[in-house]
N, C-alpha and C positions, 0 to 999 in steps of 0.2 A: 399882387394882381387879383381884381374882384369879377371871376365869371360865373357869368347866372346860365344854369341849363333850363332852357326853355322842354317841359315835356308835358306829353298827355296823360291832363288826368285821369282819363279814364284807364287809362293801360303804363302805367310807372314801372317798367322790369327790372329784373336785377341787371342788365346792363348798363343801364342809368345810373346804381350806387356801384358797379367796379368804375365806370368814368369818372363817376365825382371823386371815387378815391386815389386814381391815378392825377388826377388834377391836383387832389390836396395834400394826399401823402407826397407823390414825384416831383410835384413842381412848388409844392408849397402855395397854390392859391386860395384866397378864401373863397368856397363854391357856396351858394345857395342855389332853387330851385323856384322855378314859377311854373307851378301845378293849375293849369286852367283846362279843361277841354278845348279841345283841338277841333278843327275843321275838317281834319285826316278822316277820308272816310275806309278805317279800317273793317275788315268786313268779321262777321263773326265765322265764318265757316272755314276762313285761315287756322282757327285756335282748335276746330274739329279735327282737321286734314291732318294739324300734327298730333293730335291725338292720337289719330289713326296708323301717320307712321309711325311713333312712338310703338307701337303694338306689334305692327308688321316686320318693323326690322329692328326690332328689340334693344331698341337707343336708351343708354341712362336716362334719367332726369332730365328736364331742360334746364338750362343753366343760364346762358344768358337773355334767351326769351321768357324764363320762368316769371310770373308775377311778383314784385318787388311786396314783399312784407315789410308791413309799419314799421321795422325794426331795423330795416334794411337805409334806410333812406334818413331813422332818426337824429343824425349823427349832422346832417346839414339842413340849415333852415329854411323857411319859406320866405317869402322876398321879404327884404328887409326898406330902411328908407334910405341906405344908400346907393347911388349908381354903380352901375355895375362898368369894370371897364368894357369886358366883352361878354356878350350874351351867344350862346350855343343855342344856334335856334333848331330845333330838331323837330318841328313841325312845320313851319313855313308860313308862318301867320306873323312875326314880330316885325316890325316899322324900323326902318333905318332908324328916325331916332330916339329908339331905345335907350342906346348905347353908344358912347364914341366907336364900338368897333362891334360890328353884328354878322354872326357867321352863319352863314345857312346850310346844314349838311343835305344833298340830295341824291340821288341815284336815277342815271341816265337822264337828267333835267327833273327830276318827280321829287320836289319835298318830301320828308317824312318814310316813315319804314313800310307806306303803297309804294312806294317807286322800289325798293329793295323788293317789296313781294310779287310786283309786277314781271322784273326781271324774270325772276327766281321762275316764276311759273311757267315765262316763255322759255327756259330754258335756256336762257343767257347769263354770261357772265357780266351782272351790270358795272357801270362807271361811276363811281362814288366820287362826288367833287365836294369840296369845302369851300365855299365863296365870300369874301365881301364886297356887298353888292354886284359889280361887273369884272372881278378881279377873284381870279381862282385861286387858292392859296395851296392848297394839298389835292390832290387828284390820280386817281388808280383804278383799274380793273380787279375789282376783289374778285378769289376764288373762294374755290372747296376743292376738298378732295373727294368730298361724295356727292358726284352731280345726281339729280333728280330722287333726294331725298331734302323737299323745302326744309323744313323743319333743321335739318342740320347745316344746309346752306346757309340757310336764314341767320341762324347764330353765325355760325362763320365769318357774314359777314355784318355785323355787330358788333365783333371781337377788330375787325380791321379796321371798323370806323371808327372804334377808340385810339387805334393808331394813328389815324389821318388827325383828330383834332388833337393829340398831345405833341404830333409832330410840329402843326403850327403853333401848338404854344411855347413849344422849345424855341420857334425858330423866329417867333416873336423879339423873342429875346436877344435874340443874335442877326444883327443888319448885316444884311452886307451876303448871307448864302443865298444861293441862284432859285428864280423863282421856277417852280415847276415848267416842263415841257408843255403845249399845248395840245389840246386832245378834242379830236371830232365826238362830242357827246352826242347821239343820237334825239333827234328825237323827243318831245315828250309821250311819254308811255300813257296809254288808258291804263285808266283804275281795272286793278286786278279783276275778270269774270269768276267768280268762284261760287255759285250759288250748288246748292245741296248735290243734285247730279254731278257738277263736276269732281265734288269732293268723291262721291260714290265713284265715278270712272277712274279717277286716279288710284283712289283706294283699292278697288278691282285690280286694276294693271298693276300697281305696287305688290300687290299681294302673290299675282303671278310673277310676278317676275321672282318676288325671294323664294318665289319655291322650286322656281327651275335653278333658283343660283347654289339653294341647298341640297336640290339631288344632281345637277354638275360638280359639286365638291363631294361626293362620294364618292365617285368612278375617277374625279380629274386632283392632282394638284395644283391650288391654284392661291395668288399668281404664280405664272411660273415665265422667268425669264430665259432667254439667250443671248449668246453672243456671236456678231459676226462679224468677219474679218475678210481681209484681201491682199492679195501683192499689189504695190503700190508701186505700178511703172508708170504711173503718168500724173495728171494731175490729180491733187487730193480733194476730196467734199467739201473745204472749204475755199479752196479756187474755183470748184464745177460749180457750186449752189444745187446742187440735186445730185440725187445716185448715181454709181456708176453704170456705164452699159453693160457692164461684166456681173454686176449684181456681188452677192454676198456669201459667202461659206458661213456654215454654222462649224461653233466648238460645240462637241458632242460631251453631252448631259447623258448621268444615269438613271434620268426620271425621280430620284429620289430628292435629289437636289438641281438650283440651278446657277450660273451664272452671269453676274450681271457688271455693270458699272465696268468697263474696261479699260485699263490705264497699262499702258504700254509703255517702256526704257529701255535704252543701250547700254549695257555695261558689260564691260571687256570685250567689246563687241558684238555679244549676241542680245539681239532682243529677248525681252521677259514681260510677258502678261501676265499683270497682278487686275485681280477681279473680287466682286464678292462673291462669295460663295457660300449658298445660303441652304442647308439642309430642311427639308419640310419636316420632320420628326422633332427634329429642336426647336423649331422654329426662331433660328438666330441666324445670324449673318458673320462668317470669318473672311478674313484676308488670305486666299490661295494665290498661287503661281505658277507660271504652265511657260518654260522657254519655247522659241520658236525655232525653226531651221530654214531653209530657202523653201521649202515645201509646206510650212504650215507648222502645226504645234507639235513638238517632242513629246508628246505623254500626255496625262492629264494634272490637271493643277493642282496643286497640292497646298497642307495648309502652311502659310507661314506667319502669321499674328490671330491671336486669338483672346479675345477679353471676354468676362462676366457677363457686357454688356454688347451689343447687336454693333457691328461692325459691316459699310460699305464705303465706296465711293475712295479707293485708295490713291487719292492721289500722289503721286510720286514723284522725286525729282533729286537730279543730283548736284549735288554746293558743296563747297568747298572739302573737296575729295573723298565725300560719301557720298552715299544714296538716302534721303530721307523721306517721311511719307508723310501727309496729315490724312488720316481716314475721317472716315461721319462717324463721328460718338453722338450724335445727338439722345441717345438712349439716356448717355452719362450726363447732359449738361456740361458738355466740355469741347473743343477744339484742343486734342493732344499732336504733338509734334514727335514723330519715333526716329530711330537713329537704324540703319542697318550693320551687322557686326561680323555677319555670315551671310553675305548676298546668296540667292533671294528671302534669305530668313533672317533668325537671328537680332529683330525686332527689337530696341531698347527703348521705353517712353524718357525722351530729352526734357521735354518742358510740355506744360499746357500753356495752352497761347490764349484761348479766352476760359470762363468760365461760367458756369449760370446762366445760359443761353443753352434757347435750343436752335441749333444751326445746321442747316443743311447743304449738302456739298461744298464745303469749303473748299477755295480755286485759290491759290493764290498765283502772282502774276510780280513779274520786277520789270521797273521802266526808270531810266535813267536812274539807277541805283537808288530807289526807292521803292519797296514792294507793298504792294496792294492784296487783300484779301475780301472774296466775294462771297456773300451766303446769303440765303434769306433764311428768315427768323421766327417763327412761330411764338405768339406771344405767351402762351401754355406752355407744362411741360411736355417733352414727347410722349409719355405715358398719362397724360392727361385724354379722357373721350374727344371721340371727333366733333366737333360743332365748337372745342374749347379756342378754335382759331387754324388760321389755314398754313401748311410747312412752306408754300411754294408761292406766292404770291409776291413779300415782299424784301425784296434784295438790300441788305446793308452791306456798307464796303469797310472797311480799318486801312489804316497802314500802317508801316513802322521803316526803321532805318537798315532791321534785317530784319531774314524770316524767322527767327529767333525773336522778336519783338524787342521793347514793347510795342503790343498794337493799340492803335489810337483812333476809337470811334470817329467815323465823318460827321461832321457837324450837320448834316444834310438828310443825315437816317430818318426811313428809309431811302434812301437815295430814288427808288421807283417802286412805284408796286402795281404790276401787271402781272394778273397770272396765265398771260401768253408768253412773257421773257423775262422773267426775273431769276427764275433759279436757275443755275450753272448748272452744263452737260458737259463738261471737258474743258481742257486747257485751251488757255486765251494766247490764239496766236496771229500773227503778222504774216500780211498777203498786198502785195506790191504798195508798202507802204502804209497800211488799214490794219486796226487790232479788230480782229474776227473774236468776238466770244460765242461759244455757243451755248445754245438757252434748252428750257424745257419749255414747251409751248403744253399746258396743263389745262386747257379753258377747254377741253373736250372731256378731262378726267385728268388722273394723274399720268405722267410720262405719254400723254397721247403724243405728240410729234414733237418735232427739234427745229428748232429755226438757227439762223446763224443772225448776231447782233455787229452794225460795225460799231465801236466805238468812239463816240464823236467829240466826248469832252472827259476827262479823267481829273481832278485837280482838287485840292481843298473846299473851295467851294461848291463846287455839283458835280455833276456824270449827266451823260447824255447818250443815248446810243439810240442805230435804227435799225429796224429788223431788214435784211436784205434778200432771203432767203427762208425756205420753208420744206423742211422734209416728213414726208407722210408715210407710214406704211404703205404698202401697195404689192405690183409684179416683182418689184427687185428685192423687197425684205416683206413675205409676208407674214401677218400678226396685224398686232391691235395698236401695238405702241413702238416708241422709238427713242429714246430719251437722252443715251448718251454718245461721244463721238471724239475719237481722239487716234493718233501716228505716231510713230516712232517706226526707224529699222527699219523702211522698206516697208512699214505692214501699216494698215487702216481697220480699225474697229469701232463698231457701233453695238448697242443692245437693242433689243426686243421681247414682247412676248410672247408665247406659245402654248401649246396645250403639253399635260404633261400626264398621263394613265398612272392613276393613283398606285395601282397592283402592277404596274410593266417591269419595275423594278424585282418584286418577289417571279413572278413568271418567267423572267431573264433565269434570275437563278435556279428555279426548279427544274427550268429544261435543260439548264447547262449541267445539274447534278443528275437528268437523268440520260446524259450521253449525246446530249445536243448541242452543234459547235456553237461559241460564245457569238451574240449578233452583233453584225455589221453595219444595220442600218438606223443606228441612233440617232443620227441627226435627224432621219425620216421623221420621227415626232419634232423637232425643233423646227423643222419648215413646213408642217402644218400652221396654214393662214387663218387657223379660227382663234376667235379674241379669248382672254382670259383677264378676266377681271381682276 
């Protein structure tokens, strides 16, 4: 297959040569380029502003907005005199006939990377569609996870648009997978306002902001999560579609550490909350466990898996006459599968189920003795910088014939890429007939709220699902975020964020060492309503 990427010559970045390379290394095509000046009225005070954050909030290098070097690009040619089958029009200037098959990549209806910078500066999370002609081919809500810093957004979603066209050129190849969902694209956007002052206003406001964010991390730990739970005598969150009227109990945190990601099991009757549990001095994430009783939690949680590498999101579940777990390794590049040998500990890794992937929240789900596996995928490693691609955006599914695998990529990856519902917040369950997943609704920031998704097509060739539901912080859990959500045992648990007094922990003990009874009102900081970043 012969596709020509249509870009501007005046601005050729390096994400122009990782595209060409994922084209010619992944899929084997012959790529050339047609380097002409463009119509794109790219403004220059965009390439200042990220200067500026670059400065402000002390971002590596740019990476895939950085200027493409002659050296970068010399590896594929400039047009040649053969046709090309498909042309990547990434400007918005090329004529249907170019090419037998001409893709136009745009954002919120805007050709070219004004319509990504448009967004970016409203403060939206734009709609990246890939078209030929009247006929959408890949279409998504890209994110970030660091809103209102352009500059890393902007890569972010550069990094996604390499997704969107290698997706259709996989799926090129393969007739017969379901064409994209359809999506109210807003809109054409005006060309970005960015003249000198605004650069200066944002830069101003950017500049206050990181310096209230670095003298709030001196008094505060942050993030800092909670968890909250409930007796569940009636219906649950995903029957109600909104909180209960009873509201939420916090587990109590010792400021030093928090806990998040709540996965809750019955065995041998009594329920056990497994969470992450994430010390700020380490800065790592283990697997803890805290049983419960009719009244609420027996202790505090304790550790019971522990790796090299950062450890959350325990999902749990019990087959054939154990209890097993898949946690997020995404730290590791891995999807491991553990065995438990000493409920709640006692931890063995079984098998890795993927590998070389960074994945986030792995859910899996069994339907009609076929199980399914949901993550979205970060095209970087997890310790790669922010701007290298976004973790939460785009959801790929596997299956296999166990949860033991092998698992077998959807021909359809990534199945959706919204980063209002694409990344799983808990176990996918069944409500008078409807498979309820619930989502992380990220297009506010990360873990901002939780929606619930029904699922409306599951099968080899596509997924489908509609958001039904939408939960926000507020009176009943207040914080800033809200991400996860799941039952078992009579009990219902969600997370949150919270503030957390960097020194409360040392102060707790010095009073207690100096004849002052141990405090009672820990939670009292965990249902403080001010956000933590």
């Amino acid at each position: 297959m012969h596709v020509r990427l249509r870009l501007d010559a005046r601005r050729p970045r390096r994400w122009h040569a990782l595209l060409a390379a994922e084209l010619s290394d992944g899929f084997g095509c012959a790529v050339d380029f047609d380097l002409r000046p463009s119509p794109d009225p790219w403004t220059g005070s965009a390439d200042l502003l990220f200067r500026l954050e670059a400065a402000i909030h002390r971002l590596p290098d740019a990476h895939m907005a950085a200027p493409a070097r002659p050296s970068d690009l010399a590896r594929w040619p400039g047009i040649g005199p053969a046709r090309p089958d498909i042309v990547v029009d990434l400007c918005g200037d090329v004529p249907k006939t170019a090419a037998p098959r001409v893709w136009t990549l745009s954002y919120d209806g805007v050709p070219g990377e004004r319509g990504l910078l448009a967004a970016l500066l409203d403060d939206r999370p734009p709609i990246a569609a890939l078209a030929e002609g009247d006929r959408v081919l890949e279409v998504g809500r890209i994110g970030t996870e660091v809103r209102g810093v352009v500059r890393t957004a902007f890569e972010d979603g550069l990094s996604r648009s390499t997704t969107l066209i290698a997706a259709a050129v996989a799926k090129s190849r393969m007739p017969g997978t379901a064409a994209p969902p359809p999506w109210d694209i807003p809109p054409r956007a005006p060309s970005p306002r960015l003249g000198l002052g605004d650069v200066a206003g944002r830069a101003g406001r950017a500049g206050a902001g990181a310096l209230v964010r670095r003298l709030y991390r001196l008094g505060f730990n942050g993030p800092h999560w909670r968890v909250g739970w409930r007796r569940l005598d009636g219906p649950d969150v995903a029957s109600l579609g909104h909180h209960p009227a009873g509201g939420w109990q916090s587990l109590p945190d010792d400021g030093s550490r928090f806990y998040a990601d709540p996965f809750p099991i019955v065995h041998d009757g009594t329920c056990t909350l497994f969470v992450e549990d994430y010390v700020h001095a380490k800065a790592k994430g283990v697997i803890s466990a805290v049983r419960f009783g009719p009244d609420g939690p027996l202790g505090t949680p304790v550790p019971v898996l522990e790796e090299p590498h950062h450890l959350s999101y325990p999902f749990v579940f019990a087959r054939d006459g154990a209890v097993w777990m898949v946690p997020e390794s995404c730290a590791n590049g891995t999807v491991d599968l553990y065995r438990a040998t000493a409920f709640p500990g006692g931890w063995v890794k079984e098998a890795t189920l993927l590998s070389g992937v960074t994945a986030s929240d792995a859910t899996l789900f069994e339907r009609d003795g076929r199980w399914w596996m949901f993550a979205t995928l970060r095209h970087a490693a997890a310790a790669a910088p922010l701007g290298r691609g976004c973790f939460s955006d785009a959801l790929h599914l596997w299956s296999a014939p166990g949860f033991r695998g092998p698992w077998t990529p959807h021909a359809a990856n990534p199945v959706l890429i919204d980063i209002a519902a694409a990344r799983p917040a808990g176990r996918v369950v069944e409500r008078d007939g409807r498979l309820i997943r619930p989502v992380q609704d990220c297009s506010a920031g990360y873990g901002a709220a939780l929606a619930l998704a029904r699922i409306d097509r599951l099968d080899d060739e596509g997924f489908g699902q509609t958001v039904v539901a939408r939960l926000a912080p507020g009176p009943s859990w207040p914080g800033s975020r809200l991400h996860t959500l799941n039952a078992a045992g009579g009990f219902e648990f969600i997370d949150g964020s919270a503030r957390a007094l960097r020194f409360a922990p040392l102060a707790a003990r010095l009073r207690r060492g100096a004849g002052a009874p141990p405090r009672t009102d820990a939670p009292a900081l965990a249902r403080d309503p001010a956000a933590v970043r």
